[in-house]
N, C-alpha and C positions, 0 to 999 in steps of 0.2 A: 411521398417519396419524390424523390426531383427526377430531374430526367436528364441528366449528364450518365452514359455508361461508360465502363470500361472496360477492355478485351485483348486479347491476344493470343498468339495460336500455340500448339505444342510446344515447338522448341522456343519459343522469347523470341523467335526474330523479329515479328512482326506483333505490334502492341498499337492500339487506338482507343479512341473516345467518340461515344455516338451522343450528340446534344439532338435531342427529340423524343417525343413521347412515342411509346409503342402503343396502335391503337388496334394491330392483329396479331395473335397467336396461332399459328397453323400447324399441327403436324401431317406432314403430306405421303402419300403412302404411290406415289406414282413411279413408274417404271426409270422414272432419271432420276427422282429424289432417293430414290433403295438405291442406282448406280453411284451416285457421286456421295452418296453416306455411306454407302457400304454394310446398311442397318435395314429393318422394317421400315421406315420414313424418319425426314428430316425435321426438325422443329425448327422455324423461321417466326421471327419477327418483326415484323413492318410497321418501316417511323414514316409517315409521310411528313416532308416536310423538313426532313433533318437535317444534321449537316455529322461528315464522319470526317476527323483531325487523323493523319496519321502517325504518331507519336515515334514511331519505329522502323523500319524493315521495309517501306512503302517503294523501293527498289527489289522487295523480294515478292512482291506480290505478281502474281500469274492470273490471267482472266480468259474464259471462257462461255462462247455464247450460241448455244445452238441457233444455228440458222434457222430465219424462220418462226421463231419462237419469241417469249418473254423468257426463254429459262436462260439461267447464264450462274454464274460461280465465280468468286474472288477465290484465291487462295494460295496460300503459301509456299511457294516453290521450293525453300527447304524441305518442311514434314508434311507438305502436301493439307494440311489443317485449313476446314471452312472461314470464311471471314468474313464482312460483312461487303456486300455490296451495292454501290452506288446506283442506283438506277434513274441517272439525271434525268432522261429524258421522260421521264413516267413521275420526278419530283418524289423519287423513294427510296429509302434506305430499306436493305433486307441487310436481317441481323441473326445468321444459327443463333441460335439461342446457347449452344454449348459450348459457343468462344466469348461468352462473356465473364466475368471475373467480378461483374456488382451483381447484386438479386433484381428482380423486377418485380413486377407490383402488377401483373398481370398472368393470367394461368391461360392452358391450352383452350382455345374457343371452338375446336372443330380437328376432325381426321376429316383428311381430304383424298378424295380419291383411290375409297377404296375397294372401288370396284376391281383396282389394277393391284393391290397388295398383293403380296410373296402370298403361298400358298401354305407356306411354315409359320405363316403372323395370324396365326390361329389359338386363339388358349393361352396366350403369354401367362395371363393374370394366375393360370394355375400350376404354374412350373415353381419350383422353390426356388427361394430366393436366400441369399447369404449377405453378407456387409460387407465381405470379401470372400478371397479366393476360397475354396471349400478345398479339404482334406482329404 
């Protein structure tokens, strides 16, 4: 599989291309990845190396960086949707994984940090599950 992706958030504003291979899959379960996913944890993937085109919207893009930190957030100032970000000075692209729109050729390598998970992210695996909304 090559390593050109492609992505874009909710509403179409913002559409890109990531050229670089992904060499981490993470789903991360810490107390800012549940805040800004709004989920159990994020799934991130990391191109070192990359370079991100922004094809779209790259006026609607909003960024945020906790002081202090490595953590930090791209994202789209219309629907508020993950996207990838640049992390020049560390020479990395992090890429959600659920704003891509090509498949990837690598699966989750690790849950991270889950000493900090929700206290409700227990048992997922035996909750029923549907392919849609249930009646």
């Amino acid at each position: 599989m090559g390593h050109l992706h492609t992505g874009s958030c909710l509403c179409g504003a913002v559409k890109f291309e990531v050229d670089g291979e992904f060499k981490k899959f993470f789903l991360c379960h810490c107390s800012r990845c549940r805040k800004t996913s709004g989920s159990a944890h994020c799934a991130n993937l990391f191109a070192p190396n990359a370079t991100i085109k922004w094809l779209s919207g790259e006026d609607k893009l909003s960024y945020y960086h906790l002081e202090g930190t490595h953590f930090a957030r791209t994202f789209c100032s219309v629907c508020g949707s993950n996207v990838p970000t640049d992390a020049k000075a560390r020479n990395l692209v992090v890429v959600p994984a659920g704003c891509l729109d090509t498949d990837v050729d690598i699966t989750a390598q690790a849950h991270l940090f889950t000493g900090s998970k929700g206290n409700w992210d227990e048992g997922l695996d035996k909750v029923p599950a549907f392919e849609g909304m249930p009646t």
